[in-house]
BAVEXPA-223561 format. One record per residue: chain; x, y, z of N, C-alpha, C in turn. Coordinates in pm, 1 decimal, padded with zeros to 6 digits. Example, Ala and Ser with C-alpha at 12.3 -4.5 7.8 and 13.67 -1.06 7.14 Angstrom:
<recs>
+-------+----------+----------+----------+----------+----------+----------+----------+----------+----------+
: chain :   n_east :  n_north :     n_up :  ca_east : ca_north :    ca_up :   c_east :  c_north :     c_up :
+-------+----------+----------+----------+----------+----------+----------+----------+----------+----------+
:     A :  01319.0 : -00569.0 :  00780.0 :  01230.0 : -00450.0 :  00780.0 :  01320.0 : -00330.0 :  00780.0 :
:     A :  01285.0 : -00225.0 :  00708.0 :  01367.0 : -00106.0 :  00714.0 :  01290.0 :  00003.0 :  00787.0 :
+-------+----------+----------+----------+----------+----------+----------+----------+----------+----------+
</recs>
This chain:
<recs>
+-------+----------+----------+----------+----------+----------+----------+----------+----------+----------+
: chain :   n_east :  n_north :     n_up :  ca_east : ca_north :    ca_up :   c_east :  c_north :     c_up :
+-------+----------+----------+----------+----------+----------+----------+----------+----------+----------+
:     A :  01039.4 :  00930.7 :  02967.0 :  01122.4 :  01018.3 :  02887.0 :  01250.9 :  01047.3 :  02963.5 :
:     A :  01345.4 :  01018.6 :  02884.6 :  01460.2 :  01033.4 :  02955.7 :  01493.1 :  01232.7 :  02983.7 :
:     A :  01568.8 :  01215.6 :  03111.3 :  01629.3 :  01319.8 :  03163.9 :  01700.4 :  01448.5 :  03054.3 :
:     A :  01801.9 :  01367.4 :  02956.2 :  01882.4 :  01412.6 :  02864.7 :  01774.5 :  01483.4 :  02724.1 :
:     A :  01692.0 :  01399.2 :  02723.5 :  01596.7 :  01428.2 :  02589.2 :  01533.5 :  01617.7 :  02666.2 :
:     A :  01472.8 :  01558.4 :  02784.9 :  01417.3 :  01688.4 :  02859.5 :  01522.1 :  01802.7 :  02831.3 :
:     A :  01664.9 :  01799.4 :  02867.5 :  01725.8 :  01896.1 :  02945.1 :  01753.5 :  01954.6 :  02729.0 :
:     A :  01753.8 :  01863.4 :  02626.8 :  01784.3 :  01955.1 :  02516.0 :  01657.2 :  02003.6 :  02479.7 :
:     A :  01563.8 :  01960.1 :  02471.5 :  01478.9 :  02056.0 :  02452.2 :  01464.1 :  02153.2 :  02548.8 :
:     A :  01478.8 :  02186.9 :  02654.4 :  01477.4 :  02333.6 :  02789.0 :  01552.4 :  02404.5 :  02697.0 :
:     A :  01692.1 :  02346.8 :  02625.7 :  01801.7 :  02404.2 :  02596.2 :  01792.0 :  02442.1 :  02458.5 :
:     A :  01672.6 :  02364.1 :  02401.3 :  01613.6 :  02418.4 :  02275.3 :  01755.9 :  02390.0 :  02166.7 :
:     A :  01832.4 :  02222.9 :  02234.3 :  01907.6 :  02215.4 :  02135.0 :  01856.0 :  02128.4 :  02025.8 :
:     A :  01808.0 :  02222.3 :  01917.6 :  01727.9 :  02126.4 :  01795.5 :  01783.0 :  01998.7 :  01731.8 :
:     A :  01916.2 :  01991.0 :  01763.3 :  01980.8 :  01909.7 :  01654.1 :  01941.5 :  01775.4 :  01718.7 :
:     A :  02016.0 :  01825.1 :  01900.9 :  02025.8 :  01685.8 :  01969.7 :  01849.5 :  01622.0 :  01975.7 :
:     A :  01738.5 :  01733.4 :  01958.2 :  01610.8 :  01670.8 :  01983.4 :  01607.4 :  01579.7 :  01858.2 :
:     A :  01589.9 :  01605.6 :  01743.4 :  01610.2 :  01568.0 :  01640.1 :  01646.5 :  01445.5 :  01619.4 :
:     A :  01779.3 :  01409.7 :  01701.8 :  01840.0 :  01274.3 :  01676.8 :  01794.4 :  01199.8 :  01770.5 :
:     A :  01742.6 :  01249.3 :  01872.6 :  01676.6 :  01149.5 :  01960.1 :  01581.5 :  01121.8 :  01912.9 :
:     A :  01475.6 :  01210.8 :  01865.8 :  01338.8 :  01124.2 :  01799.5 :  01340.0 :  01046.4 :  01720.1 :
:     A :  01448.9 :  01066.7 :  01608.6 :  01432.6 :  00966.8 :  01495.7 :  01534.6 :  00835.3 :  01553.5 :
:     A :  01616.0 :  00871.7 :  01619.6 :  01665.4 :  00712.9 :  01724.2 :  01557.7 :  00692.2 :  01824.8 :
:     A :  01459.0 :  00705.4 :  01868.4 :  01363.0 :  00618.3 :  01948.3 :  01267.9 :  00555.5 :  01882.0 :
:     A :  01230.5 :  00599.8 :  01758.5 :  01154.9 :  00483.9 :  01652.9 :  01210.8 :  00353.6 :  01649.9 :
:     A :  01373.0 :  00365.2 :  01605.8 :  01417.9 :  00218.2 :  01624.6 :  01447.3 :  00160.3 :  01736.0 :
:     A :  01466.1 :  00244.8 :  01879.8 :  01494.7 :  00165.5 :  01966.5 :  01377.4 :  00113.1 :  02026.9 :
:     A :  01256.5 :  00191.1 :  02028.5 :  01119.5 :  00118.5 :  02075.5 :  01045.6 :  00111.0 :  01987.6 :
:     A :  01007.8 : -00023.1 :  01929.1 :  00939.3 :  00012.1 :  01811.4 :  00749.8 :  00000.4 :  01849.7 :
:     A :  00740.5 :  00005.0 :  01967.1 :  00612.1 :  00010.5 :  02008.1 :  00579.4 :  00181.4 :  01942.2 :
:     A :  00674.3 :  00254.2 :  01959.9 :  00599.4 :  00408.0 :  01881.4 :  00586.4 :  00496.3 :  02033.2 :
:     A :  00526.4 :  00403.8 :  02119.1 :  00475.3 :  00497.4 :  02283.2 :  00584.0 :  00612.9 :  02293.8 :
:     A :  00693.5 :  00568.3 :  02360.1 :  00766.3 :  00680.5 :  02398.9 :  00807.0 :  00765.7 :  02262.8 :
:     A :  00805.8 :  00740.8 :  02134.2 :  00813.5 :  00867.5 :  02030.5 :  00736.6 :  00957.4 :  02069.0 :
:     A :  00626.2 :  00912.8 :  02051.2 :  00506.8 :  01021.6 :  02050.1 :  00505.0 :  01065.4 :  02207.7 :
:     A :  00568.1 :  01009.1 :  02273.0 :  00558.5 :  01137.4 :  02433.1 :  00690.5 :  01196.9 :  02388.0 :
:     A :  00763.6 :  01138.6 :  02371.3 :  00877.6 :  01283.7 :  02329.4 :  00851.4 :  01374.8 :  02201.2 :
:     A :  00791.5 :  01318.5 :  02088.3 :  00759.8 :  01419.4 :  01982.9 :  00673.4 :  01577.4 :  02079.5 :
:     A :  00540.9 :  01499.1 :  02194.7 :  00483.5 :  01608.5 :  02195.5 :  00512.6 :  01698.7 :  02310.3 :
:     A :  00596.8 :  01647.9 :  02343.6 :  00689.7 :  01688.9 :  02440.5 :  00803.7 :  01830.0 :  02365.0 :
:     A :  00842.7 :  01802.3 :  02275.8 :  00918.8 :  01876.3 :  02186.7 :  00843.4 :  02007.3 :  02129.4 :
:     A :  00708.9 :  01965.8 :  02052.3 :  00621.3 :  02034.7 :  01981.6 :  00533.9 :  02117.9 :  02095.2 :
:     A :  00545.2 :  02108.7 :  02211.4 :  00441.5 :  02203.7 :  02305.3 :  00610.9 :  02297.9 :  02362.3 :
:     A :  00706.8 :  02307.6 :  02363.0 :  00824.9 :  02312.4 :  02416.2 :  00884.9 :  02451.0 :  02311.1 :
:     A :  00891.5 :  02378.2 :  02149.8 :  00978.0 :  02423.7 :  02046.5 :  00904.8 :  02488.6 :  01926.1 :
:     A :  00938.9 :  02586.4 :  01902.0 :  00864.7 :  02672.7 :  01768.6 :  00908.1 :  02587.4 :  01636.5 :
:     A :  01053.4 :  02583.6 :  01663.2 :  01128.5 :  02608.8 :  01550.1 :  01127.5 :  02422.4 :  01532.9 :
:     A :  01062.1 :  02315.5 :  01588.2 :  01106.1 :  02208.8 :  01566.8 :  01170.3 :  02148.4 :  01440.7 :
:     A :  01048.6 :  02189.4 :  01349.8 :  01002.9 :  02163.7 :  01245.1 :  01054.1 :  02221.3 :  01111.9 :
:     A :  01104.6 :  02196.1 :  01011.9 :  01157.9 :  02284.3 :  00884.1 :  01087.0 :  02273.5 :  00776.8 :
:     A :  01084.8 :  02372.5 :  00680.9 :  00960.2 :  02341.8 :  00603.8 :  01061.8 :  02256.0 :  00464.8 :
:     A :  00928.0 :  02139.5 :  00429.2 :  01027.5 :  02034.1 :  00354.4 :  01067.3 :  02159.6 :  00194.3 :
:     A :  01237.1 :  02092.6 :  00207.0 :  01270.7 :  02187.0 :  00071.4 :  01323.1 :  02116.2 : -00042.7 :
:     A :  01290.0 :  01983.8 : -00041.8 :  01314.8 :  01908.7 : -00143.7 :  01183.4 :  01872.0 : -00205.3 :
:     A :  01178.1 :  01805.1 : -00323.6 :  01025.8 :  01722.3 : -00367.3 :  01057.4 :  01568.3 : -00321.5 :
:     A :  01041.2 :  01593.5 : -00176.5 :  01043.1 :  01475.1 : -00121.8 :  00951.2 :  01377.1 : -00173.8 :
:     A :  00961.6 :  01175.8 : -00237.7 :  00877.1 :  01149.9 : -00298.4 :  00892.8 :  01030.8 : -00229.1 :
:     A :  00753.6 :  01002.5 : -00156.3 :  00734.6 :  00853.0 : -00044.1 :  00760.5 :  00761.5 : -00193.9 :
:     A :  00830.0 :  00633.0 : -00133.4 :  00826.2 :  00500.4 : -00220.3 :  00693.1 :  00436.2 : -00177.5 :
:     A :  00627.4 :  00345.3 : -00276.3 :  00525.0 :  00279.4 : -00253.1 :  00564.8 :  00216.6 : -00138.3 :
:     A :  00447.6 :  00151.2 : -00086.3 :  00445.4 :  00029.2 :  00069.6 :  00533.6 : -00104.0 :  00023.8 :
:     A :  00508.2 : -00139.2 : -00156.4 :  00588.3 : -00254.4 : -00125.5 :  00744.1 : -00219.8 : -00164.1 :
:     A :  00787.5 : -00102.3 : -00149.8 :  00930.5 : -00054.6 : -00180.6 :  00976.6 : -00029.4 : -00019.4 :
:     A :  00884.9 : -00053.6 :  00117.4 :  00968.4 : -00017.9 :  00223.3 :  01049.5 : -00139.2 :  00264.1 :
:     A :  01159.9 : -00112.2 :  00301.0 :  01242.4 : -00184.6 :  00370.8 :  01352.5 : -00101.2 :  00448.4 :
:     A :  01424.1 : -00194.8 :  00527.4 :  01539.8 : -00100.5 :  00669.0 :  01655.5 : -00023.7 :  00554.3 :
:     A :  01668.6 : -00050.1 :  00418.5 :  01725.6 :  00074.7 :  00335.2 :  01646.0 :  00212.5 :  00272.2 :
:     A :  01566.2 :  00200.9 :  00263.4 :  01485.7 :  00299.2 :  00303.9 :  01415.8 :  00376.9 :  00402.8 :
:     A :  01397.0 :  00297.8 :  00508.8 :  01402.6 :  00359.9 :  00661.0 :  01516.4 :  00418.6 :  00654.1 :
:     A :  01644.4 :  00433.2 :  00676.8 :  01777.8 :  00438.0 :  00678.8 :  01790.4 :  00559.7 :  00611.8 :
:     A :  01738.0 :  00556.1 :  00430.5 :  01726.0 :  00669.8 :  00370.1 :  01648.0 :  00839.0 :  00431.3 :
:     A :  01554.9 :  00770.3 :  00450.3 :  01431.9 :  00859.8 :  00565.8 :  01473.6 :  00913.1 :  00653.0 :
:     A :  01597.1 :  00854.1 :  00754.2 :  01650.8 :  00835.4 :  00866.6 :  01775.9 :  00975.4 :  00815.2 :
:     A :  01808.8 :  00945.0 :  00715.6 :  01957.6 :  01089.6 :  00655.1 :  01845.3 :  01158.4 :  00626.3 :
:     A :  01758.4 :  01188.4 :  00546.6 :  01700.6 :  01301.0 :  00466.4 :  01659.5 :  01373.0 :  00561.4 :
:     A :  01558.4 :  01335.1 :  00712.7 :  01527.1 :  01406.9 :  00826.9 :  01605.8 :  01484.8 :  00854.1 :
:     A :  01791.2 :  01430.9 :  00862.1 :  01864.4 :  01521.7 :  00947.8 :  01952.6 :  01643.6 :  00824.3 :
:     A :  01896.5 :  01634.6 :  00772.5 :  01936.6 :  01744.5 :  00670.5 :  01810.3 :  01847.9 :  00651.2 :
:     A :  01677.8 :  01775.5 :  00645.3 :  01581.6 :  01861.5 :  00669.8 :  01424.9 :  01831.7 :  00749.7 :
:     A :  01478.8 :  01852.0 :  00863.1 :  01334.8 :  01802.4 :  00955.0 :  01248.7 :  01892.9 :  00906.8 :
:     A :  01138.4 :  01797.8 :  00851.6 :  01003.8 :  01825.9 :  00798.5 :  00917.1 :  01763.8 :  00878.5 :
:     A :  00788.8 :  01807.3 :  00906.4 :  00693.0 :  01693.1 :  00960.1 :  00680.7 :  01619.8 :  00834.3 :
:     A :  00646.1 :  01649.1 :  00704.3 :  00605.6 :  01521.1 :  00645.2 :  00676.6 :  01422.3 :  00597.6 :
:     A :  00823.0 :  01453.4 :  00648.5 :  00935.1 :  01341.7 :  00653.0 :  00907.4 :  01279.1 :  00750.9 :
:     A :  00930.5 :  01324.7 :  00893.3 :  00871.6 :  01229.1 :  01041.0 :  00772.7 :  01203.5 :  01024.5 :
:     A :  00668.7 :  01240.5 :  00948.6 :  00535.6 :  01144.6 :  00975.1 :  00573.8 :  00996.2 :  00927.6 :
:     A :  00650.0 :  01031.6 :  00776.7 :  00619.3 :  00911.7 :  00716.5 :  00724.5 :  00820.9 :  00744.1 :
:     A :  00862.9 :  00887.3 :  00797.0 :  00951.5 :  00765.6 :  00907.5 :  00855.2 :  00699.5 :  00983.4 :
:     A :  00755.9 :  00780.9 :  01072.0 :  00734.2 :  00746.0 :  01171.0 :  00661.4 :  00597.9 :  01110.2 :
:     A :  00533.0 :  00620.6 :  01012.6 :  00494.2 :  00471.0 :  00973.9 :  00578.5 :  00367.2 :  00896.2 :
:     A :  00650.2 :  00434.8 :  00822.7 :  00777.7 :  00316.4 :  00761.6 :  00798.3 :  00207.6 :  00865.9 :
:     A :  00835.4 :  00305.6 :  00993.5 :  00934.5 :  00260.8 :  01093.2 :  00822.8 :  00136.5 :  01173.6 :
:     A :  00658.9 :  00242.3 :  01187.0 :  00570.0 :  00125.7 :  01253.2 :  00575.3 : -00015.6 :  01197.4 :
:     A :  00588.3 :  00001.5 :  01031.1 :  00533.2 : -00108.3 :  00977.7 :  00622.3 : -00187.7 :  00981.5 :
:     A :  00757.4 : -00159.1 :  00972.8 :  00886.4 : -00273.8 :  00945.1 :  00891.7 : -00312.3 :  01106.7 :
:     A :  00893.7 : -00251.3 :  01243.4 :  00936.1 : -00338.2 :  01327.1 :  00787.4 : -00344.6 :  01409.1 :
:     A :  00686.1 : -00382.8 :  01329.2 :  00558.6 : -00439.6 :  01355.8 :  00568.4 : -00568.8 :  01452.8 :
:     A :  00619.7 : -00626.6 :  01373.4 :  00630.7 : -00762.1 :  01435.4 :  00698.5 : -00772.1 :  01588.3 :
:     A :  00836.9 : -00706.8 :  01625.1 :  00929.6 : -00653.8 :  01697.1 :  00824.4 : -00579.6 :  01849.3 :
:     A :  00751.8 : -00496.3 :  01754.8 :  00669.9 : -00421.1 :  01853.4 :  00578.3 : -00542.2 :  01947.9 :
:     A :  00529.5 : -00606.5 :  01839.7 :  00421.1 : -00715.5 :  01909.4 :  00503.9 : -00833.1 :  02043.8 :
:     A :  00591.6 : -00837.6 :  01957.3 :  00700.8 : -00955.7 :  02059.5 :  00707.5 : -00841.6 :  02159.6 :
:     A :  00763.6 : -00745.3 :  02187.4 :  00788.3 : -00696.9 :  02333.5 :  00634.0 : -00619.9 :  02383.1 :
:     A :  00543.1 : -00627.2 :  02339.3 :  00427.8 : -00606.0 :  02402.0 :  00376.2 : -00720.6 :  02435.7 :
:     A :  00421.8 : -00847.9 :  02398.3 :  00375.5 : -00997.2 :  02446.8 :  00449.6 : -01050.5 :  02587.2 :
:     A :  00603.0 : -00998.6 :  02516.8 :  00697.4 : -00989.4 :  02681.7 :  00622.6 : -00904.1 :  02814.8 :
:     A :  00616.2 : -00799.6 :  02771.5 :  00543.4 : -00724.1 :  02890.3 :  00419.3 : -00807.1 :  02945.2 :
:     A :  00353.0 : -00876.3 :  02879.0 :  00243.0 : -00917.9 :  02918.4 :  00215.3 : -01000.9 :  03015.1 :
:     A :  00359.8 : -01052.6 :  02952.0 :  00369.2 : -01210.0 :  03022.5 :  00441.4 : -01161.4 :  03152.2 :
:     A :  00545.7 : -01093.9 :  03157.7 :  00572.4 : -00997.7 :  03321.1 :  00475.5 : -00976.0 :  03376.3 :
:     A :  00387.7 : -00941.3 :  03332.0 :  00312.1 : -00886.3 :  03416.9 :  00189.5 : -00935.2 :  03497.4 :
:     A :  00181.5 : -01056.8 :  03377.6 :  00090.1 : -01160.8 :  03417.4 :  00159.6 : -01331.0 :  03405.7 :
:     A :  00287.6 : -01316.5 :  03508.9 :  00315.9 : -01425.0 :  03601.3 :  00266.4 : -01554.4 :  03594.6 :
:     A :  00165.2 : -01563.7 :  03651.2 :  00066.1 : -01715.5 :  03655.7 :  00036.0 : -01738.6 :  03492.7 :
:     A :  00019.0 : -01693.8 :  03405.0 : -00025.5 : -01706.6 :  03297.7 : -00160.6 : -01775.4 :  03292.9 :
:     A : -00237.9 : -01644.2 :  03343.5 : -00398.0 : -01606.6 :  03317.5 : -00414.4 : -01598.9 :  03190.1 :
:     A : -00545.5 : -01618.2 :  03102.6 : -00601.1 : -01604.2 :  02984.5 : -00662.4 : -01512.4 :  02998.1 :
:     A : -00668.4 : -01427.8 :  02938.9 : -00770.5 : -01322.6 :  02922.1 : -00811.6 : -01347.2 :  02788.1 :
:     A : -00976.0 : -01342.3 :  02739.1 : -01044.9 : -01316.8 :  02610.2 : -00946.6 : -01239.9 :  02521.1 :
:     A : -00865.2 : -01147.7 :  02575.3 : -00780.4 : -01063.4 :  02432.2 : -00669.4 : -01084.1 :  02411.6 :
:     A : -00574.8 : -01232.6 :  02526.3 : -00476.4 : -01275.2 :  02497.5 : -00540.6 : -01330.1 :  02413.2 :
:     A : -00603.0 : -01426.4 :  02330.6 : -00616.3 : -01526.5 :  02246.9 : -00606.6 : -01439.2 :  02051.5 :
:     A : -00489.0 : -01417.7 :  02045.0 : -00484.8 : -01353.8 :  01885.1 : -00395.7 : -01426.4 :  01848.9 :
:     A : -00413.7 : -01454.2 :  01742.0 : -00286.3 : -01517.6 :  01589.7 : -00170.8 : -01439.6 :  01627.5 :
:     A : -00092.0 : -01520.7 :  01678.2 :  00077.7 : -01492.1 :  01700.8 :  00136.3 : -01424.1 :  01559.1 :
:     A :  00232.5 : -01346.8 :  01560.3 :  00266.3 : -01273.3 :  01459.6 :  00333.3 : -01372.1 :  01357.7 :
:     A :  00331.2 : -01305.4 :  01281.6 :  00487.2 : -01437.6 :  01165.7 :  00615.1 : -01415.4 :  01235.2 :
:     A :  00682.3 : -01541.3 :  01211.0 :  00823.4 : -01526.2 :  01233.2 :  00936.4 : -01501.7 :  01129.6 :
:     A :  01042.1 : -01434.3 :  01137.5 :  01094.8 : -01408.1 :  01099.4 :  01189.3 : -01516.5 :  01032.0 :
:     A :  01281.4 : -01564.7 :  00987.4 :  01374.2 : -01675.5 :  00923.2 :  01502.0 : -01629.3 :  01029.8 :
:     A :  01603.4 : -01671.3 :  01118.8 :  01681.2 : -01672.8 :  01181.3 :  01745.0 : -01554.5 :  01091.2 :
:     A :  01786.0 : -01632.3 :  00999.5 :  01890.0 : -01549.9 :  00906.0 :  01830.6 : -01385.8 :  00889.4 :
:     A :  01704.6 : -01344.4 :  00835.2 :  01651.5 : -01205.6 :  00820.0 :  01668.1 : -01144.9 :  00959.4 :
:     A :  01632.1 : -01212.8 :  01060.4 :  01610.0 : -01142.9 :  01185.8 :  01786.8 : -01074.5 :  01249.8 :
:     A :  01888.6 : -01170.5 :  01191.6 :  02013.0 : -01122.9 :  01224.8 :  02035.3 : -01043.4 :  01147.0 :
:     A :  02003.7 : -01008.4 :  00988.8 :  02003.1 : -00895.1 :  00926.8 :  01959.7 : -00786.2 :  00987.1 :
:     A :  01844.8 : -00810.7 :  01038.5 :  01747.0 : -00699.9 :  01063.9 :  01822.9 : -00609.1 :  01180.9 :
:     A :  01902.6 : -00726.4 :  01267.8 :  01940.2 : -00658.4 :  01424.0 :  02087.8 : -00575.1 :  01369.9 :
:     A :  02112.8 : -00610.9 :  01255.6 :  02250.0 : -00610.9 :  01200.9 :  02236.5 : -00411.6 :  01144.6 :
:     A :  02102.6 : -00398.2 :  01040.0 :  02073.4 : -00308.7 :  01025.3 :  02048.2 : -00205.3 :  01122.4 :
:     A :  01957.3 : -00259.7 :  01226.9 :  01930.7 : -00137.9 :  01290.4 :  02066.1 : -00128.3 :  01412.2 :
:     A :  02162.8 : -00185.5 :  01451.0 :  02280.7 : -00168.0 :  01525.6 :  02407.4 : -00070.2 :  01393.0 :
:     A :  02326.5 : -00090.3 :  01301.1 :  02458.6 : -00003.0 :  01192.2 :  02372.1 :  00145.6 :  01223.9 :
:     A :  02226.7 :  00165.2 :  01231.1 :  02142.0 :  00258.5 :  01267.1 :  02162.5 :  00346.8 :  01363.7 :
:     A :  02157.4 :  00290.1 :  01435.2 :  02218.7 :  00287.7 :  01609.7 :  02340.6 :  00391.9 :  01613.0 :
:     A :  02430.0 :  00332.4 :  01529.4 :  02596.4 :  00352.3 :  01543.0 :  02601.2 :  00518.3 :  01469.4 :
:     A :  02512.9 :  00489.9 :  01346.7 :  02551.9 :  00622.4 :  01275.6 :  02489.6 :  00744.4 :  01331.8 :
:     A :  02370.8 :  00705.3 :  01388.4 :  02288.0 :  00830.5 :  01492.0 :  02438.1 :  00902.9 :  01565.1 :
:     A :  02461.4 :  00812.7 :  01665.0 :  02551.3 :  00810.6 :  01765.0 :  02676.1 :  00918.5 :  01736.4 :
:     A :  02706.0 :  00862.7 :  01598.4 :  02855.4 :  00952.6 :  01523.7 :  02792.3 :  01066.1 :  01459.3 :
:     A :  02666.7 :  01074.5 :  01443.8 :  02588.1 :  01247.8 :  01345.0 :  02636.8 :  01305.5 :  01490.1 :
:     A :  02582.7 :  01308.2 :  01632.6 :  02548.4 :  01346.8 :  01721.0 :  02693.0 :  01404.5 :  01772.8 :
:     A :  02757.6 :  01275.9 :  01735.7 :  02925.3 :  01382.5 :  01818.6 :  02948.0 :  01474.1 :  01697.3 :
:     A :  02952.7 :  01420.8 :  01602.6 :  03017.4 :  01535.8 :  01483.4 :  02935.4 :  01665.5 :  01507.5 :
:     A :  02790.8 :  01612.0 :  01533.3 :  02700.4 :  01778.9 :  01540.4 :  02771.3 :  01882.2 :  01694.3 :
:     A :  02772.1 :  01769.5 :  01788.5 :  02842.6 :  01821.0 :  01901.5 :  03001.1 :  01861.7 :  01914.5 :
:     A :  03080.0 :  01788.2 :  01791.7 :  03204.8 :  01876.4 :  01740.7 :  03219.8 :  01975.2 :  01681.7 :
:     A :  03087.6 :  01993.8 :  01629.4 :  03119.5 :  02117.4 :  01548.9 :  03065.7 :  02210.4 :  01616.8 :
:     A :  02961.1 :  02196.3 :  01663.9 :  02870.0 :  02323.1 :  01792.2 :  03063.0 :  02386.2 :  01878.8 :
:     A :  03115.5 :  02285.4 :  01881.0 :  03248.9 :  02282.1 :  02016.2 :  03327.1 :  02395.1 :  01941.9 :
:     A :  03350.0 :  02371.8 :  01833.3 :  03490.4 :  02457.3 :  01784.3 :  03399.4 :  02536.9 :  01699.5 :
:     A :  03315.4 :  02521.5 :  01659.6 :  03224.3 :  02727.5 :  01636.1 :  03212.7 :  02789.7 :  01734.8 :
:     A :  03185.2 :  02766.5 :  01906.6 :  03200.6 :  02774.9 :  02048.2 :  03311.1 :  02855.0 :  02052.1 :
:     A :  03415.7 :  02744.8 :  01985.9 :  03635.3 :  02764.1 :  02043.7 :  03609.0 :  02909.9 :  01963.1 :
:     A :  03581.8 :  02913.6 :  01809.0 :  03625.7 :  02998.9 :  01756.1 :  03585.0 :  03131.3 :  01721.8 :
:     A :  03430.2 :  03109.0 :  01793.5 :  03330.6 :  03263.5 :  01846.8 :  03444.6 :  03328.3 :  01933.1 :
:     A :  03488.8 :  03220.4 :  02045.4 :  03523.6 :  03263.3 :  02204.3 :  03700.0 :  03343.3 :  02145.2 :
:     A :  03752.4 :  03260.0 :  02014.6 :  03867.5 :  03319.9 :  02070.7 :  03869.3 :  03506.9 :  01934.1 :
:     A :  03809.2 :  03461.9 :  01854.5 :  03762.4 :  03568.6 :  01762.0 :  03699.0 :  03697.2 :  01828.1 :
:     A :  03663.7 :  03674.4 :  01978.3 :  03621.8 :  03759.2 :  02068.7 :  03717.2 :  03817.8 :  02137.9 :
:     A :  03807.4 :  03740.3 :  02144.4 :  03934.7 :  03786.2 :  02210.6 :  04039.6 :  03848.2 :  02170.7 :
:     A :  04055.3 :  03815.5 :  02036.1 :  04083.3 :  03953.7 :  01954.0 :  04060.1 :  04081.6 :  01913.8 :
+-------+----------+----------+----------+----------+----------+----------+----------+----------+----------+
</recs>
């Protein structure tokens, strides 16, 4: 868990926790480090959580795709609900399933050098992707990436000059 994730939750800044959790689904799609920072947050923060105030309505399984992750991905930051992050959270498992498996196969193979067999290396390799989808896919989640990035300064521009304009409204 990174340093920065720690020091906003101490600081109990909800917004920045917020955008980090729902940006570490896509950047690791193994799920591991979500769930040490989710419970990291939730033993930490009262207020994590908002109670959902829309009639939020899941799309069926065969309606998920990275535009609807994406969708999931805005609706959170307008109203963090758990039963919005729950169900990012599996959207998110199921679409970079495959993603997850490839870098848990990388690790493997780091780690096991000589390339030993073990009884539980031997599983059906995942499907592959078509060149073309997979550059979509990296295409989507780098537009993902980008817009987290710009919520986060705008949230941190505006925290700045409600800051400027507490401080100088005080000074009057």
């Amino acid at each position: 868990m990174r340093t920065t994730y720690k020091k906003a939750v101490i600081n109990k800044d909800i917004n920045a926790v917020r955008i980090a959790l729902t940006s570490e689904l896509i950047k690791d799609p193994r799920i591991s480090s979500f769930k040490d920072m989710l419970s990291y947050a939730e033993e930490h923060l009262n207020d994590l959580y908002e109670i959902d105030n829309d009639n939020f309505q899941e799309k069926p399984h065969c309606e998920w795709n990275q535009d609807y992750l994406f969708d999931l991905k805005n609706k959170l930051l307008f109203n963090f609900s758990k039963q919005k992050l729950m169900h990012y959270e599996t959207v998110a498992r199921e679409l970079f399933k495959e993603q997850a498996n490839s870098v848990n196969q990388k690790e493997q193979q780091r780690n096991n050098p000589h390339g030993d067999i073990h009884r539980g290396d031997l599983k059906t390799p995942p499907k592959q992707h078509s060149c073309k989808k997979r550059k979509r896919i990296k295409k989507i989640a780098a537009g993902i990436a980008v817009l987290s990035t710009t919520v986060a300064t705008v949230l941190e521009t505006a925290d700045a000059v409600a800051d400027l304009a507490q401080h100088n409204s005080s000074q009057d």
